[in-house]
C-alpha angles and dihedrals in degrees: 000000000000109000115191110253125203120290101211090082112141085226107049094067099062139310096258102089097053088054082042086059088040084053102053090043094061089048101061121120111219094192101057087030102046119187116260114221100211085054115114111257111257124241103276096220128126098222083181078068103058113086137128137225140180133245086243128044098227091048086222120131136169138239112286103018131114119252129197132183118195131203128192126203126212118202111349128160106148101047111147104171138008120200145200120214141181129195117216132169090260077059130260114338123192121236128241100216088181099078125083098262089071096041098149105037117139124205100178106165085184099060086035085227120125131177146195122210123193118183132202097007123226145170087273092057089062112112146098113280134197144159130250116191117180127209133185102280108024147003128260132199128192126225108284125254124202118210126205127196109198108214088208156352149103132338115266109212130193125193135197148134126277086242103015101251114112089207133107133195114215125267094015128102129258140198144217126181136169145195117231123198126169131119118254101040124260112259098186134050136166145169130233143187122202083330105310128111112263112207097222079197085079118111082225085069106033113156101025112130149158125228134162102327103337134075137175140200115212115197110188127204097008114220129181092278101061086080117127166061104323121198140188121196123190129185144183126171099288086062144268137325117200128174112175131196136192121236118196115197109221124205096231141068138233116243116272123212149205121198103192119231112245134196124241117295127226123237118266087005115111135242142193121209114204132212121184107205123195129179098040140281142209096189141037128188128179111198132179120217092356087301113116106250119238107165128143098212084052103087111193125194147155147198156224099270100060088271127143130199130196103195117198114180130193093014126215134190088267097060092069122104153084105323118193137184122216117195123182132193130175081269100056141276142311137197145163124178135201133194119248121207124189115200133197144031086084147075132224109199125178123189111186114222112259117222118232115288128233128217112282098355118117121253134189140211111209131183142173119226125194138169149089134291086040124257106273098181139038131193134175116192132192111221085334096322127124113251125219111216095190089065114104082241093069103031114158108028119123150148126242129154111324096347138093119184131184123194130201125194139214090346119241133208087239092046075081102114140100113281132204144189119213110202112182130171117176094284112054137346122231136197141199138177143198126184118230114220112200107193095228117220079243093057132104126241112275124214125185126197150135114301094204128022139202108225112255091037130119102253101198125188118202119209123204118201118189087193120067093194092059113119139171100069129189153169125222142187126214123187130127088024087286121114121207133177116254101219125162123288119170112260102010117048121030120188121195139136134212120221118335095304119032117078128188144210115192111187107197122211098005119224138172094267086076097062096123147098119276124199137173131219133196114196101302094351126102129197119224113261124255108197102210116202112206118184112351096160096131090063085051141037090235133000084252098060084053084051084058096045095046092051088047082055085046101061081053082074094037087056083046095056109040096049077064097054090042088061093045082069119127110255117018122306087261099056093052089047095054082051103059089038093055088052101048083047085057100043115115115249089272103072092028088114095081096022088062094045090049091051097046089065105109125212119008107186090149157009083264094073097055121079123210093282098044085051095050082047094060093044104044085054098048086048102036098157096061118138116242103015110166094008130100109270122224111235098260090058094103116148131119090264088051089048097061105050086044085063097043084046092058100039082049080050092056097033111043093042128093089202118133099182133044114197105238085236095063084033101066092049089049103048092041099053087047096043090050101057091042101066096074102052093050 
């Protein structure tokens, strides 16, 4: 969407007046002129350092390609607002960088870069472009640019080698490629030497290839008459575009090279890598991750036979990594990497989530344990308590290798607990938990599903029964206030269970008409209700800006739910309030920041007066020995503490994020795991 804007800018009328300013501002005399101290600050902004350029010098595309101007700001601190705007002949018109036509456009205040992407150009896109940024106390404009889109004509065709260098040793293999522009496409290339037809079917050219606007010209084995002037045409029905370059073959070969693979390594132990190196070299670097290494602990030789050695004592973790050799000669470079892996000081434990538990069945808890020394002891604990795994209870469960199994044994309403598995060597010690769910003869029916849903999907409904003997099962749909039975139909509802307790609901091709809530029953029981949303696409631009609605509603209920659990707290909500209070007024300097937030707040006469953050703030205080604060919770860590940094971590996820878009596959998990911890605490 493009809205007229006001023609009386300074700027809109030339470029002449904005240097005349910077004129006038190099020439003051600050002598004669002194600066007065009660005067406003001026804007700090370097208005010589705002200017704007295209992707291409000529600023001339044709029909059908992408174009991006680009501005760079100097010093800026005050910016408000920053501006694209294009001159037509109907007057400026400011562009909506929103719609699809200017997907890619980056506006980052922080880098001082911003950038304007137009895709697919066309005539319309013709026009003379700058940049207006405005600041507190006055308007900017960049040079202009004007942009020109060519309906037609020949091909433009660049040519270069790969690396620049228009040499080839003998017997390696070279490459040519080329960049092709030109509207409309070219329907005819070919490739020359010294004039003549080359035929790209030849062994001799195998790979080559042309595709979009982009081709290349492989020459294998290079002899002495591959020397030459080499040549692409390409032509459409305007004409022919040509670019030529001259290969010299050269008699020589670059070095070739052959890093060694290596085992792991243990830590603190010490390791060699080793490069053979033929055909000469004048220069040798060893680099780590594609960065030059230069690194005192790092010892590099060689010797007499053409060998190289990287040396690394005494290795770290850190040390580990993807390691490369470059050699160079007169006649290019070489080079050969090998992966480095440094095992040991650490332990990798895995505890597989564990499905809900019915009454009397057997469950296990099973985990994967890796690293290096060796695990020496193994532990499993119940809420905290030590297990003992040679009790009846717990037949079966064991340790061997790199495996650790519980067992638990005709499931109880009281096995219901977090369980955790303590794995220890003589370095470090490492736990990791899991909660048991036991689905109790008193509880409901539970369902699980997708909240949202793209059209054409499999939408599929689990059903969880505690009670073997239920019957009567069935599926309904709610929407409208109405309630109908979900039977099957071919091709759309499929009913089947799996086992005696788990029941499912496949919906085939979603489409809109199955934005509803579904529930289960069983005799007398209900499930609880999941309201699924398919194609809403005319409420929002894309499926992944609802995403991002729907997750904004959501922290509504958050704040909801935490204000409860803040005045479940243990003594009166002023109380609690004097007591954070006292603890922000005694933090060093360095965590004033929040400290001093939290105590401008006046007045806090209750939980209402606080948002998501303010209340964290509070909890996390009052309960300052809380595991995992700050960090990213597992899905069994379920407790009022975890709740609410969940719910901090996902109103961080919303907030501190410039998406505009979340992708329905990462918004379900998401949801779900927020919805569901939610619930107890509303």
């Amino acid at each position: 969407m493009e809205n007229n804007i006001g023609e009386n800018n300074e700027a809109s009328t030339g470029q002449v007046t904005i240097y005349e300013r910077i004129e006038e501002n190099c020439l003051v005399d600050t002598e004669a002129n002194p600066p007065n101290p009660n005067r406003r600050k001026e804007s700090a902004f370097d208005i010589t350092a705002l200017s704007i350029g295209s992707d291409r010098s000529d600023t001339i595309y044709f029909i059908g390609e992408n174009a991006e101007i680009t501005a760079r700001f100097g010093n800026c601190s005050d910016v408000r607002q920053v501006t694209w705007i294009r001159e037509t002949d109907s007057g400026n018109h400011v562009i909506d960088t929103t719609l699809l036509k200017y997907k890619g456009t980056i506006h980052d205040t922080d880098e001082q870069l911003h950038v304007l992407s137009i895709k697919n150009c066309d005539e319309s896109d013709i026009g003379t472009y700058f940049l207006e940024v405005s600041c507190s106390d006055r308007q900017i404009c960049s040079n202009k640019l004007h942009l020109q889109v060519l309906k037609a004509g020949f091909p433009e065709v660049t040519l270069e080698r790969e690396d620049e260098i228009v040499s080839a040793p003998l017997n390696e293999s070279g490459k040519l490629q080329s960049k092709i522009r030109g509207f409309p496409k070219y329907n005819g290339l070919c490739w020359l030497r010294d004039g003549q037809k080359l035929d790209i079917t030849d062994p001799k050219y195998i790979g080559s290839y042309c595709y979009d606007d982009f081709a290349a010209l492989y020459i294998h084995y290079v002899e002495s008459e591959d020397d030459g002037t080499y040549t692409i045409e390409v032509h459409n029905k305007f004409g022919k575009g040509e670019s030529s370059l001259e290969l010299e073959v050269i008699n020589g070969s670059r070095p070739e090279v052959t890093l060694y693979e290596v085992s792991p390594v243990h830590l603190h132990d010490s390791v060699v890598l080793k490069a053979e190196i033929s055909n000469g070299f004048h220069s040798v670097i060893w680099k780590k991750h594609d960065q030059d290494i230069n690194n005192p602990k790092y010892e590099v030789c060689f010797n007499g036979d053409g060998s190289s050695f990287f040396c690394i004592n005494n290795a770290k973790k850190e040390d580990a990594g993807t390691y490369k050799i470059e050699v160079q000669n007169e006649f290019g470079i070489g080079q050969s990497s090998q992966k480095l892996e440094v095992v040991g000081g650490f332990l990798e434990v895995t505890l597989k989530q564990v499905p809900l538990a019915f009454l009397k069945e057997c469950v296990e808890f099973r985990a994967k344990i890796e690293g290096y020394p060796k695990y020496q002891n193994v532990f499993w604990l119940k809420d905290d308590q030590n297990i003992d795994i040679n009790d009846k209870k717990y037949e079966g469960s064991k340790h061997d290798g790199d495996s650790a199994v519980l067992c638990i044994k005709d499931v109880k309403e009281n096995d219901e607990a977090i369980y955790t598995i303590e794995v220890s060597n003589e370095l470090e010690k490492v736990k990791r938990s899991q909660k048991l769910v036991v689905i109790k003869e008193s509880q409901m029916i539970f369902i699980t599903g997708p909240v949202v849903a793209e059209p054409l999907e499999t939408i599929t409904f689990h059903a969880f029964l505690s009670n073997q003997k239920m019957s009567n099962i069935k599926w309904w749909k709610i929407k409208d206030q109405s309630k109908i039975r979900v039977e099957t139909v071919s091709g759309k509802y499929f009913l089947k269970s799996k086992g005696d307790n788990i029941y499912i609901l496949e919906i085939f091709n979603a489409e809109k008409e199955d934005s509803a809530a579904y529930q289960c029953t069983a005799d007398s029981m209900k499930s609880n209700t999941i309201n699924v949303r398919v194609d809403d696409s005319d409420e929002f631009s894309t499926s992944g800006q609802g995403n991002v609605i729907r997750f904004y509603a959501i922290q509504a209920v958050s704040a909801k739910a935490m204000r409860k659990a803040i005045n479940n707290l243990p003594n009166t909500f002023g109380e609690n309030i004097k007591k954070v209070k006292k603890h922000c007024t005694m933090l060093t300097n360095a965590s004033k920041t929040w400290a001093s937030e939290f105590l401008s707040i006046n007045p806090i006469n209750s939980p209402e007066d606080l948002d998501i953050s303010k209340m964290y703030t509070m909890y996390r205080n009052l309960y300052p020995n809380c595991r995992k604060w700050g960090k990213t919770l597992e899905k069994n860590e379920i407790n009022e503490a975890d709740d609410i940094e969940r719910i901090r971590y996902y109103r961080n996820y919303v907030c501190h994020s410039d998406a505009s878009e979340i992708k329905t596959a990462e918004f379900n998990p998401r949801m779900l795991d927020l919805l569901g911890n939610e619930e107890d605490g509303t």
